[in-house]
N, C-alpha and C positions, 0 to 999 in steps of 0.2 A: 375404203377404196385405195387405202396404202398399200405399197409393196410389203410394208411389215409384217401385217397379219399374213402375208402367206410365206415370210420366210424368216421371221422369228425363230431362236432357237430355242425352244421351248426348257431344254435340258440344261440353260442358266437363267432360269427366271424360279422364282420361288414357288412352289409349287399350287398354291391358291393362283395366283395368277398365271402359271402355265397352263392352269385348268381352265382360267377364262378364256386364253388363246385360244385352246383346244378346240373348247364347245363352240365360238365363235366359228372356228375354221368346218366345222364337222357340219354344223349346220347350215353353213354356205355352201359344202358337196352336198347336201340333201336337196338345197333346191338348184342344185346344177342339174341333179340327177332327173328330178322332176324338168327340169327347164328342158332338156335335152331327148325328155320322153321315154326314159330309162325305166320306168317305175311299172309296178305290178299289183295296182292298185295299193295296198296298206304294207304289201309284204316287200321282203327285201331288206336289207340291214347296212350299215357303215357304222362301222365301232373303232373307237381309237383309245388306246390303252393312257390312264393318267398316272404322273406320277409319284409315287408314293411305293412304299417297302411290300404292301399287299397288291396282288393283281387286283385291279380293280379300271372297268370299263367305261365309255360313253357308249350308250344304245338310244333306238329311237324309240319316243313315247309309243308301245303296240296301240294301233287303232286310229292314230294323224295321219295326214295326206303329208306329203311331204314338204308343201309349199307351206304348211304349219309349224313348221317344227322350228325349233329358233334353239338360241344358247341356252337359255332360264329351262327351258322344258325335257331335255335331253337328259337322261335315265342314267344314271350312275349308278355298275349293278357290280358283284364279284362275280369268281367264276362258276359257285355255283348255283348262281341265277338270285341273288339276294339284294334286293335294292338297300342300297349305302344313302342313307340322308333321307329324306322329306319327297315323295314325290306322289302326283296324283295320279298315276297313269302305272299301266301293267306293262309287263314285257313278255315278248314273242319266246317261246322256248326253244323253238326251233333255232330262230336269231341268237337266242344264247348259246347254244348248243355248239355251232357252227364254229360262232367267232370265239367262245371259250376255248375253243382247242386251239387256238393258233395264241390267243392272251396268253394263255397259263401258261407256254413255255418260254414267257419274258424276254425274245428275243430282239434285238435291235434293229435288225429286219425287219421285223415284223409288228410296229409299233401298232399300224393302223392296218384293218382289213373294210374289203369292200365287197358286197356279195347282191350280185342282181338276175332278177330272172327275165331278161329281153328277150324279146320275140328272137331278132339274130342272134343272141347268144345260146338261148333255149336250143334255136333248129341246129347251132353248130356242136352242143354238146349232146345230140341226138345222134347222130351222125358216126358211124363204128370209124370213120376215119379224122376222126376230132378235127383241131384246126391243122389247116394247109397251107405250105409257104405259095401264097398265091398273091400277095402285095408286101408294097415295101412295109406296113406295119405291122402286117402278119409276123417277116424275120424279127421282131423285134423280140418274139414270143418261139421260135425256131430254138427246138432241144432244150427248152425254159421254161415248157406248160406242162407241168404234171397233170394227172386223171386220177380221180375218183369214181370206183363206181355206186350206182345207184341203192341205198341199202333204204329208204322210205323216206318220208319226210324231214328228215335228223330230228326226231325228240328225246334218242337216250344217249344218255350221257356218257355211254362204254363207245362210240362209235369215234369218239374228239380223238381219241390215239391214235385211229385207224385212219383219222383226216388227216391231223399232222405228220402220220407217216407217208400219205402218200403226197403231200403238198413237198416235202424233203425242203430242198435247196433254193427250192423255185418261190418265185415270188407270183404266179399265175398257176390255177387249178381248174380244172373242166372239172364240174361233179355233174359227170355222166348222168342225161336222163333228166338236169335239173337245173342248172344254170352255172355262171360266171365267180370267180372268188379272186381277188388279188388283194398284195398285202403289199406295204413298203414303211419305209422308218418314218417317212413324215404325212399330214393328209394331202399336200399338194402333191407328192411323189407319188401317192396311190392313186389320189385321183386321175392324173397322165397316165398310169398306167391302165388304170380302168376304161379310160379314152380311148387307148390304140386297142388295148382286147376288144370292148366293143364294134369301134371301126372296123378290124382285122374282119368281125364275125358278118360284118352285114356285106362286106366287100366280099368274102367269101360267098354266102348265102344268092346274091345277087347279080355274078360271075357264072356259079352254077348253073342260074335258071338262065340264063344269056346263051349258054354254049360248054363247049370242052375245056376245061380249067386246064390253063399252063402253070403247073405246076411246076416251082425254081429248083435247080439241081441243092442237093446237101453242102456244096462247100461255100457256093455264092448266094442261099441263104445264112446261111451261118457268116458269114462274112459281114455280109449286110447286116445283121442284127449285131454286132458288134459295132461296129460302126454308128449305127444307134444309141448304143450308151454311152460309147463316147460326145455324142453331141449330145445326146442327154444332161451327161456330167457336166461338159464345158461351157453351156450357153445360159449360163448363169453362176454367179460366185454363192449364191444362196440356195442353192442346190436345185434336182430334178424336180420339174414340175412348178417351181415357185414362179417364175414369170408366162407360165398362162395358167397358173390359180389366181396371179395378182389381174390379169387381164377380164378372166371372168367376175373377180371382186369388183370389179367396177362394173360389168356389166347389170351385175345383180344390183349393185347400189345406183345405177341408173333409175329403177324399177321398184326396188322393192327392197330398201335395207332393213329388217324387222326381223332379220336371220340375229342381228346381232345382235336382239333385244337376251 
C-alpha cells in the first residue's frame, strides 16, 4: 500500500526485480478492473512489456476471473504467442494478437497496453460518431483517439500492422464494433488513462439517453485537454497516474492483498 509500488522506476532496478514490480503492479489493474466492473467475463487483456533485449510480455492466465489473477500466475509470453518460463495456464490469441502489435514495436510509449470490452465502451465504439467532446474527460481524448475498424475477432497475426498503424501517435484506439485499447509508458499512466476513456464513454452514453448532447466547440475542447496533461504531468513528481494507482493500492490492500502473491 506504498506509494512505491506505483511509482517505482522500473528502468533502474535490475530486471528480475523490475519484473516483480511489474507483475505486482499488472495485477493490481486486473482487480481494479474487476473492482470497478470493467470485465467481460474471462476476456479482455492488460499486458505490460518486461525488460529485457527480447520483446517479451505479462498477459493474463486465459480462463481466470480477474479477482484471481495475482503476480506468481501472470503469463510471460513473446510476441509470437510463446510462453517464456514455466506456466500452467494457456493464453488468449486474440489477447496476443492485439497487444503484440503494439509490444513488438518497443516503444516507450507504449510500454503497457490495456484493452476492455464495457458495456459504455462497446456502445461508444458502436457508434459512426465515435467518442464526443461532451465532458471535461472526454477532451482529455479530443484529436488523441485514433479508430480501428472492425476486421473480426483479431486472431491473425497480418492484422498487428494494420493496428499499429492506425493506433499512430495516439495513446487511445476505438476498435470499431469491439472495444477500448490504451497504451502508456508506465501501468499506473495507463491505468488513468483507461479511467478517463472509460468515464468519457459512459458519460457519453448516458448524456445521450437524457437528451440533445452539447457538444464542445474544436478549440475549447482542444484547450481543455491540454490542460489536462498538464495537471496530469504536474500533480505528482512520480509521474501520471502514480498517486491514484497509489490511492487504489491501498484500497485493494484494505480488502484483499493476494494480487501481490
Amino acid at each position: 500500500m506504498d506509494v512505491a509500488l506505483s511509482s517505482v522506476d522500473v528502468s533502474k532496478l535490475p530486471p528480475a526485480e523490475a519484473e516483480h514490480v511489474l507483475r505486482q503492479q499488472l495485477a493490481a489493474a486486473y482487480r481494479l478492473v474487476d473492482h470497478f466492473g470493467w470485465t467481460e467475463l474471462i476476456y479482455g487483456h492488460l499486458t505490460v512489456r518486461v525488460p529485457g533485449d527480447e520483446p517479451q510480455f505479462l498477459i493474463n492466465p486465459y480462463g481466470l476471473n480477474y479477482d484471481e489473477i495475482t503476480a506468481s500466475n501472470l503469463v510471460k509470453i513473446d510476441i509470437d504467442g510463446n510462453i517464456v518460463g514455466e506456466s500452467n495456464y494457456p493464453v488468449n490469441r486474440a489477447g496476443f494478437v492485439i497487444h503484440s502489435a503494439v509490444h513488438m514495436a518497443n516503444l516507450n510509449a507504449h510500454k503497457c497496453v490495456m484493452h476492455t470490452h464495457t458495456r459504455a465502451g462497446m456502445a461508444v465504439c458502436a457508434l459512426k460518431d465515435g467518442l464526443l467532446p461532451v465532458s471535461m474527460v472526454s477532451t482529455a481524448f479530443h484529436g488523441r483517439v485514433s479508430y480501428h475498424d472492425y476486421e473480426g475477432p483479431s486472431l491473425d497475426t497480418d492484422e498487428r500492422e494494420r493496428l499499429l498503424a492506425s493506433l499512430g501517435d495516439n495513446h487511445a484506439l476505438i476498435l470499431r464494433n469491439h472495444g477500448l485499447l490504451v497504451t502508456g509508458r508506465t501501468i499506473p499512466e495507463t491505468f488513468l488513462r483507461l479511467y478517463w476513456l472509460e468515464r468519457a464513454c459512459q458519460v457519453q452514453i448516458d448524456a445521450a439517453a437524457a437528451g440533445t448532447l452539447n457538444i464542445l466547440p474544436d478549440q475549447v475542447a482542444a484547450r481543455s485537454g491540454e490542460q489536462l496533461d498538464r495537471f496530469a504531468e504536474l500533480e505528482s513528481d512520480n509521474g501520471a497516474g502514480a498517486l491514484e494507482f497509489a490511492a487504489m493500492l491501498r484500497r485493494l490492500d484494505k480488502t484483499d492483498a493476494s494480487y501481490r502473491d
